[in-house]
N, C-alpha and C positions, 0 to 999 in steps of 0.2 A: 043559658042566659047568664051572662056576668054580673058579678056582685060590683055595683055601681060606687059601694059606700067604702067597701075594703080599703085599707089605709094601710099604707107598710111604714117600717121601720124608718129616718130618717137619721141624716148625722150632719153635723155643720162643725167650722172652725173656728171659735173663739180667738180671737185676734188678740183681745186686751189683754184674756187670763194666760193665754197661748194654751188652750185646749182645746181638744173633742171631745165636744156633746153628744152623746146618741139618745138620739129619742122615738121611745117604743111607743109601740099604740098604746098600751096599756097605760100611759102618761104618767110612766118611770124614769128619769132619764139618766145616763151613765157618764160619768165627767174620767178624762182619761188626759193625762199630762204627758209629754213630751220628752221623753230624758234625755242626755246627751249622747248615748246613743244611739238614737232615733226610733226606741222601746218605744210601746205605749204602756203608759201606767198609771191601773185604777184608782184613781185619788178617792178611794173609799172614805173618810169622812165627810166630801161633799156632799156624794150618792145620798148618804143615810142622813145626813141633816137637811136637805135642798129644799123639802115641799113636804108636805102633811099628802100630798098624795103618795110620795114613793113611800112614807110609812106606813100607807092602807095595806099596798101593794105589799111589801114584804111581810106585813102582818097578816094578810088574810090571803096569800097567794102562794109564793114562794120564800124559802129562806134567804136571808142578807148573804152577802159573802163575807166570809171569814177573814178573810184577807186580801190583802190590797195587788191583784195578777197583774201579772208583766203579758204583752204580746211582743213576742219578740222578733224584730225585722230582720228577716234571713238574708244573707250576702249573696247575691250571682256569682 
């Protein structure tokens, strides 16, 4: 029987800020900036200042990140 309520992960594209948002169930959400080029990167003072919820959340869940990670777009 499938779990009717399960909720996954979602991500949208901020147009104004020109970022991604990733937004976890856990109603944490991940803000990721756009470098030139075409990295994504953690805008880590957003993350940790955004909501008194992503403060529960890193306080009574998991640790903040330390630092502000690169994903980095691999070339074909």
């Amino acid at each position: 029987k499938p779990n009717r309520a399960y909720q996954k992960n979602t991500w949208v594209y901020d147009e104004v800020n020109h970022q991604i948002i990733i937004n976890r169930i856990e109603g944490v959400q991940f803000f990721y900036k756009i470098d030139e080029d075409h990295n994504l990167v953690m805008d880590l003072d957003k993350i940790l200042n955004s909501s008194e919820s992503t403060s529960r959340y890193f306080n009574q869940n998991y640790p903040a990140p330390a630092k502000a990670y690169v994903l980095k777009k691999l070339d074909n």
